[in-house]
N, C-alpha and C positions, 0 to 999 in steps of 0.2 A: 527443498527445491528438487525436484525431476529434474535430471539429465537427459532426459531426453524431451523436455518441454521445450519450448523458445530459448536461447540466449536470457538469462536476466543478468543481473550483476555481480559481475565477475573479478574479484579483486585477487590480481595475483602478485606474491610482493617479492621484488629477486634482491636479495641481500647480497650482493656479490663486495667483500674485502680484499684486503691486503696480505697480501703473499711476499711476495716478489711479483710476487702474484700483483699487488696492490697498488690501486690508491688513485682514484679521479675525483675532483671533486665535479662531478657534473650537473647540469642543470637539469629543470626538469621543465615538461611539456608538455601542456595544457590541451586539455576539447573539452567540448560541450557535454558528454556523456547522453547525448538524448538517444530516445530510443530502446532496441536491444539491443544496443552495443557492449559488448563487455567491459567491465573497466578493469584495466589491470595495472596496479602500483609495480613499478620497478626499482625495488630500496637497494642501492648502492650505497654500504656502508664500507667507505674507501678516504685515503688520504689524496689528496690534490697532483692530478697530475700522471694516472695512470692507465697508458697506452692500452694496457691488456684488458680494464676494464672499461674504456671505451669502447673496443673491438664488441666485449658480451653484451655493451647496449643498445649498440648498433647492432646486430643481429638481430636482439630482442623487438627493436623498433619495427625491422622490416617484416617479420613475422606478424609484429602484429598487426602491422599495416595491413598483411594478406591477408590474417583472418578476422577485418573487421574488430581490432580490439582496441577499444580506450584507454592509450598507454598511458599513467604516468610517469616521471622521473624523480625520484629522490634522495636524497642519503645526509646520512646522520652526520653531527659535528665531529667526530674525532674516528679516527681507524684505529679504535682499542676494541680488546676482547670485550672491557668494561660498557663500551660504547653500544656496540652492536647486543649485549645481554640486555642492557637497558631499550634499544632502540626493537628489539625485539617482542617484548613484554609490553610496547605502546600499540607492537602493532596487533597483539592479541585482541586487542580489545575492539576492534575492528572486525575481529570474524571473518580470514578472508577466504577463498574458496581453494586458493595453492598459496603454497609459498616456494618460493626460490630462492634459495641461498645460499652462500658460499661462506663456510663458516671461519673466523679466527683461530678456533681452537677446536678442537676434534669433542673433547669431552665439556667445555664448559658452555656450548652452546645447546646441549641436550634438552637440558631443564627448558628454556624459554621456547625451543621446536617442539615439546611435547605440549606445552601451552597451550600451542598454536593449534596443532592436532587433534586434543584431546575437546579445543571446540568448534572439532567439524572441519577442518582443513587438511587437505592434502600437500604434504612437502617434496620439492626436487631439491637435491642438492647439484650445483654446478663446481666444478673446477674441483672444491674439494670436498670431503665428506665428514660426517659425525660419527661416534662412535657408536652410538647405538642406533644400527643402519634400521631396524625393524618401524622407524616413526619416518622412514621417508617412501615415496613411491620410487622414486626412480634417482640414480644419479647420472651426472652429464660431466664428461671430463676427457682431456688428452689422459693417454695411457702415461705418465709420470715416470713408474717403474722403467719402461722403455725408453722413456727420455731421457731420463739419470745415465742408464747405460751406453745411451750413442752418446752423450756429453762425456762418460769416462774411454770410451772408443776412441772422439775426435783430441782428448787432454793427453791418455797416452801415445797417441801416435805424433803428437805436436812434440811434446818434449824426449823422443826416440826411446819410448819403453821406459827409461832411467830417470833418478833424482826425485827430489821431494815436493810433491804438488800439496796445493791449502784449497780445502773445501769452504767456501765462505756462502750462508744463508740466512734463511729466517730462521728467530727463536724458534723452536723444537715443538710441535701439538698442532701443525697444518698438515694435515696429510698428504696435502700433493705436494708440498716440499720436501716431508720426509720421506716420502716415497722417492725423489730425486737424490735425494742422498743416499739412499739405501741402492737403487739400482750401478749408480756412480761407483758405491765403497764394491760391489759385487764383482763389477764390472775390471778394475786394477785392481783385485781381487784372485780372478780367475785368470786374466790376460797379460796383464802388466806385472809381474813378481817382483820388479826391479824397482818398481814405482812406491815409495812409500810418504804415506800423506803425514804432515805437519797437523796440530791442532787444531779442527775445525775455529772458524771463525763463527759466532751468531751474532746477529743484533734484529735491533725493530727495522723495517721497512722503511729506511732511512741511509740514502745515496751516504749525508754528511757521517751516522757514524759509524758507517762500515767502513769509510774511509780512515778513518780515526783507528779502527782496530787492525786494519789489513797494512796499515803503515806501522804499526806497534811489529808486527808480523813481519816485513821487509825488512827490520832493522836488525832483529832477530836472526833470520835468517836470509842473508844475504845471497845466499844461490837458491833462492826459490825457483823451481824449474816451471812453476806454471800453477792457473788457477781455475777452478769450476766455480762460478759466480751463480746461484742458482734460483736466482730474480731479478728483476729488473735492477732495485734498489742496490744488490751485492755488484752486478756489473759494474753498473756506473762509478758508485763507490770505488768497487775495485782499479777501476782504469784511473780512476782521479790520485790514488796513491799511488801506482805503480807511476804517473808523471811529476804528480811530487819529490820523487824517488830515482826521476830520469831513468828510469827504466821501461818506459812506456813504447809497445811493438817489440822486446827485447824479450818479452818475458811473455806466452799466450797465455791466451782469456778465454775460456771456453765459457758462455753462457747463456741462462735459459730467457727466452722472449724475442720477441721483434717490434720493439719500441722504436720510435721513429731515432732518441741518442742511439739508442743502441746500432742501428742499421748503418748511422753515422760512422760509430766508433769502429764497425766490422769493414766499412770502405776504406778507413784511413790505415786500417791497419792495427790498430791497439785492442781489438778484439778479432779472434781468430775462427771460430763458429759460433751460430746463434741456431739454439733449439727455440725452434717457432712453436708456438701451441695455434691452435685452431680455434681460436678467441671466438671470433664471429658466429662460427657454427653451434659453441656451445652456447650462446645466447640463442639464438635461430630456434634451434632444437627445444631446449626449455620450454619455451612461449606457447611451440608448437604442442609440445606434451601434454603442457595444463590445457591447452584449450582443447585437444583433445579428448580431454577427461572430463571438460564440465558440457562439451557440447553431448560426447557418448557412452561418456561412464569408462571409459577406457583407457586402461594403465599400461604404460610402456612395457613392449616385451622385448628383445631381457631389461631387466630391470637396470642394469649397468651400460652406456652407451659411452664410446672412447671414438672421441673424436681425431685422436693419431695426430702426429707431430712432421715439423717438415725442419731438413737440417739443412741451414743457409751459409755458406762461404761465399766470400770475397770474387768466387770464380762464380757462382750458379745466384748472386742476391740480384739480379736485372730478369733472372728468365722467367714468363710469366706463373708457371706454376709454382715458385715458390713467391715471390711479391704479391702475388693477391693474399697470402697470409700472413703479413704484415700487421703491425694494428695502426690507427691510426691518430694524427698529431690531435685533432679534434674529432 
């Protein structure tokens, strides 16, 4: 196919998962595809229910609204690495001209993207990355690293420099989450000496059993001075034990995302900052890249595009430039 011929069919497929990152199950949305209209699949391999990956579809939608592209919507039955290797490997067979994806695991989603690539497809990754970056064109992401460190900024100055704060996240091999734990551990680290962390907390993307293990954690250590919740899942989680525990507004929450609970829980008080990602922009931009690529041959320059984070308190979550980066309830 020439790039620089008409539009023909254009199938671009955004795998966007579960982090804390994670987890909608969202529906998908139909056209006639007549024409040169591009068609582009949007594969959301995600669990039920996740704010921040509504935010990347909505983006994706209105992009492609602007440039004429036949979106569709879909995603696979389960938010496992296993899920998304297999949902991967259906879509090679497809041939499609980008793909977009936000992978499970850094290293095991290599094998089925080089699939992808290896017949004739171009990859973005969004939110997070692979490890072997040489099989993607471009990636699309909040700077992470940055966000770890203003969420270990907003945690040490919440519990005054001192006492024992719990890192609680996703299993370990998503990059943008480890990258939020690594800027956080750097961050009380170099600033906070006084501040020393308890045993991380991990679990799957799962409110119910992060609760389950951060109440294991409270009982343990009953002067927990405070916590970095570093997705959506670990917030909620986290705030649901900390009231099992009556200790809820008693003990700060510092944690990553602007889900609609969450924005809840930072009004009422039982979470104390929320690191906002820029959800929408990183779907926007994606959409944008691939079709810029299949309408002109042309590849994101620089090849790393960081869409920056917004830090939201209980004082500044009404004023508008932080609430348009929200995500949203549907």
């Amino acid at each position: 196919m020439s790039l620089k011929n008409k539009w023909k069919a254009l199938v671009l497929l955004v795998a966007v998962l579960a982090l804390g990152v994670v987890g909608v199950g969202c529906g998908s949305s139909d056209s006639d595809g007549s024409g040169d209209q591009p068609k582009v699949t949007l594969e959301l391999a995600l669990q039920s229910g996740c704010a921040f990956c509504l935010a990347i579809q909505h983006g994706a939608e209105d992009a492609a609204e602007a440039n004429n592209v036949d979106l569709t919507v879909q995603s696979p039955p389960k938010p496992e690495v296993d899920s998304q290797v297999e949902q991967l490997q259906s879509v090679a067979a497809t041939k499609p001209d980008v793909l977009i994806l936000e992978p499970f695991d850094a290293n095991a989603l290599v094998a089925p993207v080089k699939q992808i690539v290896d017949g004739g497809a171009q990859a973005i990754m969004v939110d997070t990355d692979i490890s072997d970056t040489s099989l993607r064109m471009s990636l699309v992401t909040s700077d992470n690293t940055v966000g770890g460190k203003a969420a270990g900024k907003a945690l040490g100055e919440a519990v005054g420099g001192k006492g024992e704060v719990l890192y609680v996240g996703y299993t370990p091999g998503a990059t943008a989450v480890d990258e939020r734990q690594q800027g956080f551990d750097d961050t009380l680290e170099a600033d906070f000496p006084n501040v020393s962390q308890a045993t991380p907390v991990y679990a799957i993307d799962d409110a119910a059993a992060v609760a389950t293990k951060v109440s294991a954690t409270l009982e343990s250590i009953p002067d927990l001075a405070g916590i970095f919740a570093s997705t959506e899942a670990a917030a909620i989680g986290s705030v649901n034990a900390l009231k099992s525990a009556g200790k809820d507004g008693d003990i700060p929450v510092v944690a990553y995302d602007g889900a609609p609970d969450e924005v809840q829980a930072l009004k009422q008080g039982t979470i104390s900052t929320l690191i906002v990602q820029k959800a929408y922009d990183m779907g926007k931009i994606s959409v944008e890249q691939a079709a810029d690529y299949v309408e002109n041959g042309t590849k994101p320059d620089p090849e790393v595009t960081k869409t920056g984070i917004v830090v939201a308190t209980k004082d500044n979550i009404d004023d508008p430039e932080v609430s348009k980066f929200l995500y949203p309830a549907k």
